[in-house]
DOLUM-299819 format. One record per residue (C-alpha): residue number from 0; x, y, z. Coordinates in pm, 1 decimal. Each point is the difference from the previous one (the first is absolute). Example, Ala and Ser with C-alpha at 12.3 -4.5 7.8 and 13.67 -1.06 7.14 Angstrom:
% DOLUM-299819
REC  num      east     north        up
REC    0    1230.0    -450.0     780.0
REC    1     137.0     344.0     -66.0
% end
This chain:
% DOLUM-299819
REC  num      east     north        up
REC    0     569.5   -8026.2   -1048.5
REC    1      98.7      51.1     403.2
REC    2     323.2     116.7      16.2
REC    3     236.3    -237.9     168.7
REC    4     367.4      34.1      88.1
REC    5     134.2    -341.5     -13.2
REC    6     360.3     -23.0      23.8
REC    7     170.2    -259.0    -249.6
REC    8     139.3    -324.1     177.0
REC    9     150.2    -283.4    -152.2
REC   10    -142.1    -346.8      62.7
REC   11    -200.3    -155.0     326.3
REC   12     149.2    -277.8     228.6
REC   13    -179.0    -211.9     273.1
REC   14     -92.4     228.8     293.7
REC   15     184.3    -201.6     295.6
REC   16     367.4       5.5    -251.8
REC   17     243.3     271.3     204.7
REC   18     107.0     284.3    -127.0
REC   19     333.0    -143.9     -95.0
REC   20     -98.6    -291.1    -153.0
REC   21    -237.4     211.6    -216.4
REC   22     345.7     229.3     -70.2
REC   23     156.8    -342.5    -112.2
REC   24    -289.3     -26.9    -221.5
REC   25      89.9     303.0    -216.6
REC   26    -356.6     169.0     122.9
REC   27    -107.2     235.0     231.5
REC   28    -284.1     -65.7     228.8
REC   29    -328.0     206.8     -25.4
REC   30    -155.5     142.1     232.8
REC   31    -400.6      42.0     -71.3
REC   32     -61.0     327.6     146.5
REC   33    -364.3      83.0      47.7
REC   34    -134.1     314.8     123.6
REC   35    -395.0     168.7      10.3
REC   36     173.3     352.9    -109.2
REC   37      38.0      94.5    -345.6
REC   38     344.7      70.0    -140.4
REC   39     -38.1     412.9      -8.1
REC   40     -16.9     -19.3     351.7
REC   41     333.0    -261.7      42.4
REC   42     286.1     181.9      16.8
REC   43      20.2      68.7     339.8
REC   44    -125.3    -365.2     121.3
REC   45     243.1    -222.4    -231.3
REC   46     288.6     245.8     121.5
REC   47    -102.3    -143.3     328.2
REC   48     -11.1    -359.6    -121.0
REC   49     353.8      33.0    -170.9
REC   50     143.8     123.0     340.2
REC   51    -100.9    -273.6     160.1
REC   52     110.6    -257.4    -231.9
REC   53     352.2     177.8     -26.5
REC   54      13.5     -20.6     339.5
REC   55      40.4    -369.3     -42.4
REC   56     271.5      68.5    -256.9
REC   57    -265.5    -104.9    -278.8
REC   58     -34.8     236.6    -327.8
REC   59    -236.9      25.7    -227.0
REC   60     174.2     -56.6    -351.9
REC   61     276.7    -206.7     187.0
REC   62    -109.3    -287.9     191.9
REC   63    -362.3      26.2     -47.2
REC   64    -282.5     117.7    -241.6
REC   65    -339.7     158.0     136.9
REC   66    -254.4     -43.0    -235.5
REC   67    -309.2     305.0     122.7
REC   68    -355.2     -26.1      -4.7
REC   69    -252.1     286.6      80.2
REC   70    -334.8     -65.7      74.9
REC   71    -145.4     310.3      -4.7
REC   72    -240.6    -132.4     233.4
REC   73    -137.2    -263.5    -233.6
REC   74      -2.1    -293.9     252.8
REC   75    -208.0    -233.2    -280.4
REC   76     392.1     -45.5    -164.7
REC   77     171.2    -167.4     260.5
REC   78    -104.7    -379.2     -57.9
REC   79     129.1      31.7    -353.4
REC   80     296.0     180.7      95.3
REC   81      99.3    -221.7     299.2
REC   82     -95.2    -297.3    -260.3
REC   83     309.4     153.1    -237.5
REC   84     213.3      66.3     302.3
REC   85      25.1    -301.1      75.1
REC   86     -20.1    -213.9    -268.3
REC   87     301.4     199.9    -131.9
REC   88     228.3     -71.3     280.4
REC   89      55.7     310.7     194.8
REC   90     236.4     -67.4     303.7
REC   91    -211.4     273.8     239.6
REC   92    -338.3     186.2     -52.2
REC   93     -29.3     305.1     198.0
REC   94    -298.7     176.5      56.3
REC   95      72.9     352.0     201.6
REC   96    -314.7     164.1     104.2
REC   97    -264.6    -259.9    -114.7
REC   98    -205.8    -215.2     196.8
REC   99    -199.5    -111.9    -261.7
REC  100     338.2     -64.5    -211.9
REC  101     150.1    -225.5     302.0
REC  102    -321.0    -163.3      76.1
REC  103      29.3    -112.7    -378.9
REC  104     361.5     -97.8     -27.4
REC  105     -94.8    -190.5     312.9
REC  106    -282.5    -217.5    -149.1
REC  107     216.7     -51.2    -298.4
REC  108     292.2    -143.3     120.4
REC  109     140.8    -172.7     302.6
REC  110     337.8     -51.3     -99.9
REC  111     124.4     334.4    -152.9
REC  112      94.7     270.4     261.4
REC  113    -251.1     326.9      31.7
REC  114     130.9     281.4     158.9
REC  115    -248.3     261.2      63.7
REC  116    -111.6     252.7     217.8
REC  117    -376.7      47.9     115.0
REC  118    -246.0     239.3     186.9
REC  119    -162.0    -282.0     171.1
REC  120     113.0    -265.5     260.7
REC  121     174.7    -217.1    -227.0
REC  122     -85.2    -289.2     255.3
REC  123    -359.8      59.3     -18.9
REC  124      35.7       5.1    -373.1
REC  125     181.2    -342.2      -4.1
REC  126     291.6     115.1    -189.5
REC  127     235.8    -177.8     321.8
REC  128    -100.1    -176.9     301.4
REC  129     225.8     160.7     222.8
REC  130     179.6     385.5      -3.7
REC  131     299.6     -89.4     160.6
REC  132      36.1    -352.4    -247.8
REC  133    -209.5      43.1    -244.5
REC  134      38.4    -392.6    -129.4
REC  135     -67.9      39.1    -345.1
REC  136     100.7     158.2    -331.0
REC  137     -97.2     341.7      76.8
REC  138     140.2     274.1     254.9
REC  139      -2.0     382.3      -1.7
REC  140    -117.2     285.0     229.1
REC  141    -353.4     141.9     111.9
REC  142     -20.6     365.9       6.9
REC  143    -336.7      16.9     249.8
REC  144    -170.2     236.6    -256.0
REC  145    -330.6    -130.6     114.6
REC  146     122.2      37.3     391.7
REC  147      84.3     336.1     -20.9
REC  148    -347.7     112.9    -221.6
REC  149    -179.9      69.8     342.1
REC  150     268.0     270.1     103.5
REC  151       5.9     122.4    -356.0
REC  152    -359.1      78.9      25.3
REC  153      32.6     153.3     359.3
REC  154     334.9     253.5    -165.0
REC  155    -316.3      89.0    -236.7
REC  156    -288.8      74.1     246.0
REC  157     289.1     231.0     193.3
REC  158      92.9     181.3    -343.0
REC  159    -390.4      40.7    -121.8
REC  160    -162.8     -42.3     397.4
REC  161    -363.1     147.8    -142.1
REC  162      30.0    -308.4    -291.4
REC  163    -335.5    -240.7     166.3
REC  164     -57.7    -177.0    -342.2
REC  165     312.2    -156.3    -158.2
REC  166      -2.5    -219.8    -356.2
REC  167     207.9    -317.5       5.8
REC  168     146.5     -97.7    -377.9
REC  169      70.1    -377.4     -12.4
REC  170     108.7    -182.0    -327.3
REC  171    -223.3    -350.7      22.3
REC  172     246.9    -138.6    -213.2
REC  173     264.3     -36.2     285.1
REC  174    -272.8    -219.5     211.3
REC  175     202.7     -54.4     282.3
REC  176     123.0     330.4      22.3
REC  177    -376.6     153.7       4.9
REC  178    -104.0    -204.0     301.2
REC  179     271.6      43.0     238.4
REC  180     -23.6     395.6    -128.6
REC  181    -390.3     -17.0      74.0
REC  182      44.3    -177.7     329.6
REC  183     293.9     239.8     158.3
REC  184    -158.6     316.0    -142.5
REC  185    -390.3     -87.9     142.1
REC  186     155.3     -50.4     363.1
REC  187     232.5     303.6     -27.5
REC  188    -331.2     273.0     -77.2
REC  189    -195.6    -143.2     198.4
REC  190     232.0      80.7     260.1
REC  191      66.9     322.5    -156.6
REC  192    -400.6      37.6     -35.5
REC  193      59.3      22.4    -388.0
REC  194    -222.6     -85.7    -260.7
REC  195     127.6    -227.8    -278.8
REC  196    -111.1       1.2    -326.0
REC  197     156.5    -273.7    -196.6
REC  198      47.3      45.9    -385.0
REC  199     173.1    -279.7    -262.8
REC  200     266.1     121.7    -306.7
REC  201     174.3    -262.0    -163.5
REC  202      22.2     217.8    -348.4
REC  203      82.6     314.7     -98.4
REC  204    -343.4      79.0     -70.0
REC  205    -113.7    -178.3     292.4
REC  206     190.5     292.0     233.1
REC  207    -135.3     282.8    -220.7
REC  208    -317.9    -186.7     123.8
REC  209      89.0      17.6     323.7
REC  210      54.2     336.1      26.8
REC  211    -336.9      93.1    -104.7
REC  212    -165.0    -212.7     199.5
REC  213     203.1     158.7     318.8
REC  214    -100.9     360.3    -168.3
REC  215    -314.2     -90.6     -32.2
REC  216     -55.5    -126.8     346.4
REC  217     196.8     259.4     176.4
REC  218     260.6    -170.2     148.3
REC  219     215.1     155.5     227.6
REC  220     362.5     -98.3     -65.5
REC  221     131.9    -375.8    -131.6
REC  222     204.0    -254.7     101.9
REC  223     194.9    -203.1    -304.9
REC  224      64.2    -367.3      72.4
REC  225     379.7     -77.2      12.1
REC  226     -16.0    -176.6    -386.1
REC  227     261.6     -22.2    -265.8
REC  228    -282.7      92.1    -219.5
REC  229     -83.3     346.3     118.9
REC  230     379.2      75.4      46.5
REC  231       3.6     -61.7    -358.4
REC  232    -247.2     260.4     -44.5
REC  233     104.4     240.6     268.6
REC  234     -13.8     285.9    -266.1
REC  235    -354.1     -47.3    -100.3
REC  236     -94.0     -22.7     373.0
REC  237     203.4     299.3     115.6
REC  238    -206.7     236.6    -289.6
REC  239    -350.6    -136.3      60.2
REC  240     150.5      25.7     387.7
REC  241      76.8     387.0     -69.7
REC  242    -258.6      63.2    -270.0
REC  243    -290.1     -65.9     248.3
REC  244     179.6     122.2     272.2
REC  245      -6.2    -332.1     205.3
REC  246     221.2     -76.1     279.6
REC  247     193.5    -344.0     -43.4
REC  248     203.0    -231.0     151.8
REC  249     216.4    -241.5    -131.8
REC  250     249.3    -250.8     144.4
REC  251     295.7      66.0    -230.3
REC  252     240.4     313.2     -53.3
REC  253     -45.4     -18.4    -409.3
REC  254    -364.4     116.4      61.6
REC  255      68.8     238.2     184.1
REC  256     304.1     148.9    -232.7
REC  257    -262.6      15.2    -329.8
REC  258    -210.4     220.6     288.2
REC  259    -215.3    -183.4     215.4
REC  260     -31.1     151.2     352.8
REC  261     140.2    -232.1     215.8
REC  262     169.1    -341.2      56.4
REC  263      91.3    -306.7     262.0
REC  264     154.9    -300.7     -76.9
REC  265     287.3    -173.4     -72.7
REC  266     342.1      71.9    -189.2
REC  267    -141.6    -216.4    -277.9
REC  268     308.7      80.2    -199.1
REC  269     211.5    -210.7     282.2
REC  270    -212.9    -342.0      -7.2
REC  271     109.7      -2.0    -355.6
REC  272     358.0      51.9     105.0
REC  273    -169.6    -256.5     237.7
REC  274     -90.1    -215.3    -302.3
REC  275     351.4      39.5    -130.8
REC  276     208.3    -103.7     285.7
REC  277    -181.0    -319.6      44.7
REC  278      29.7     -88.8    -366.7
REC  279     357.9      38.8     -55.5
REC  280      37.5    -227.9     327.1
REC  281    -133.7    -259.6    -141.2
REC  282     117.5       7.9    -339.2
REC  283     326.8     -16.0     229.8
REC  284    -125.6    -322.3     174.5
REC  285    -230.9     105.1     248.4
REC  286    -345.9    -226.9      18.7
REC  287    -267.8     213.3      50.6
REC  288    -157.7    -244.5     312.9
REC  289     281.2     154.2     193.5
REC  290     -27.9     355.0     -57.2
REC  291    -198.1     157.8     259.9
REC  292    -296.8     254.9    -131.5
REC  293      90.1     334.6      42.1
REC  294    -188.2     262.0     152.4
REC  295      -0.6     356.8     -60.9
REC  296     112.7     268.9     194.1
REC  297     -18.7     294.7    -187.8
REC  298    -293.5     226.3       4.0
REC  299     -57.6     322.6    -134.1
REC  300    -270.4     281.4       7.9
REC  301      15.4     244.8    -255.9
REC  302    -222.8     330.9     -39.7
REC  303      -1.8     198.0    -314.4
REC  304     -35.4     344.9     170.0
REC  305    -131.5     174.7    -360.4
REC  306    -251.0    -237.3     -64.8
REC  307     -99.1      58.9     417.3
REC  308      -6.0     366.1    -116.1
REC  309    -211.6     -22.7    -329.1
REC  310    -298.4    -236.8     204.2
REC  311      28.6     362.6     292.4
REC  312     135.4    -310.1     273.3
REC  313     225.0     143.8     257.9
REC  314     224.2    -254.2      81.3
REC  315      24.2     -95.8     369.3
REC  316     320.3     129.9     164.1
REC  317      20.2    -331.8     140.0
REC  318      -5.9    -201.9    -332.7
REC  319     253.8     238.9    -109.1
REC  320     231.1    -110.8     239.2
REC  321     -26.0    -438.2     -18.4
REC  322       3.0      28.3    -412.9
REC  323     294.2    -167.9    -149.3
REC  324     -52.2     254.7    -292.0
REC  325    -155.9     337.3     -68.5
REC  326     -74.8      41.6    -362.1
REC  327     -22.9     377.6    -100.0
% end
């Protein structure tokens, strides 16, 4: 069986009852927490959750109960799960990191509020109708992952310039995700004159795939897809990475840290402080039509200068000196 961590919570209420009626009540309010990560990899993101809700002056084990769910990238659970969510009562779901998991609490309810936080424009998406009033039951923050994949992929061509043939790793799972990471990364090499080789993992086995196809074909460095997913398998990535000696780029830190060679993205651990902030608010009272979507502002590029040295890449004085981080 998956491993879960579910936290225990007493009882379920109707989602639009405050938070002190629900105290009245003898219960706690739960909120549904749903993330695309697995729960080895958690620590560090529901520390960031937890900040933001005690921010608010809401604690877990106090005034409210957060009940987790990790996907592990299996995107074919969410219609039961949101199913259960909701036909159990919970007073907030929020879905940190997932576009696929919002898009889903979305279609399954229009009256409980979804906090989340996405790669994509959540407009565009038609999570809310407007950033600034969102008018519905769902609110969070964009973090532009998909925005910023063009300069991620020009940091790479400076750090490996004689790199002409480079393998793109999409999970068709996260549909969405694949085409706006398809369209930004075709118009970025073609002004980079880059060749793009585009390969699909949605398994474990389906990246050990991968990587032999990309062997096989001689493929000059890669570029990872900003996906829950393959964060979730950043150790198997970073040893087929180092194991074939292929220069990668990834759009979060974590990658990077289990030694991958580079990264550019956002502070992913902060939209889930984000994620957070915006939940306690409205377990406090707050509707979420009024709470503007957030965007990020955080960026960081990180180099892991040992795995530079073990692919013979001399680091660009230059790169050197914008990095946020410098991993020895």
């Amino acid at each position: 069986m998956r491993r879960r961590d579910i936290l225990t919570f007493l009882g379920g209420a109707a989602a639009s009852w405050s938070l002190a009626a629900r105290a009245q009540q003898g219960a706690l309010p739960v909120v549904g927490f749903v993330s695309a990560r697995t729960p080895d990899e958690a620590s560090r993101y529901t520390a960031a959750f937890r900040k933001g809700l005690n921010g608010t002056g809401i604690i877990e084990g106090q005034n409210v109960a957060v009940e987790y769910h990790w996907l592990d990238g299996q995107y074919d659970r969410l219609p039961s799960l949101m199913t259960d969510l909701i036909r159990r009562g919970v007073a907030i779901i929020a879905t940190p990191g997932s576009g696929p998991a919002a898009l889903a609490a979305k279609a399954a309810t229009a009256t409980i509020p979804i906090v989340f936080s996405v790669a994509e424009d959540p407009v565009n998406l038609g999570l809310v109708t407007n950033l600034a009033r969102p008018g519905g039951n769902a609110t969070g923050s964009n973090f532009f992952a998909l925005e910023v994949a063009a300069k991620r992929l020009g940091l790479l061509h400076e750090l490996v310039p004689k790199a002409a043939r480079v393998a793109l790793l999409v999970n068709p799972a996260n549909a969405t995700n694949t085409e706006s990471v398809l369209r930004e990364i075709s118009e970025a090499a073609r002004a980079l004159g880059l060749q793009i080789q585009v390969l699909n993992a949605g398994s474990i086995r389906e990246i050990d795939a991968a990587f032999a196809a990309l062997v096989r074909e001689r493929v000059d460095a890669l570029f990872i897809s900003p996906e829950s997913f393959f964060t979730s398998r950043r150790v198997q990535l970073a040893t087929l990475a180092a194991r074939n000696a292929i220069p990668t780029a990834y759009s979060n830190r974590d990658l990077v840290e289990a030694g991958g060679l580079m990264s550019y993205g956002t502070d992913i651990a902060d939209t889930y402080r984000q994620v957070g902030e915006y939940t306690g608010r409205i377990l406090k009272g707050a509707k979420p039509a009024d709470l503007p979507v957030q965007q990020s502002t955080k960026f960081e590029f990180v180099i892991n200068l040992g795995t530079a040295r073990a692919l013979g890449i001399e680091v660009p004085p230059g790169l050197l000196a914008i990095a946020d981080e410098v991993i020895e």
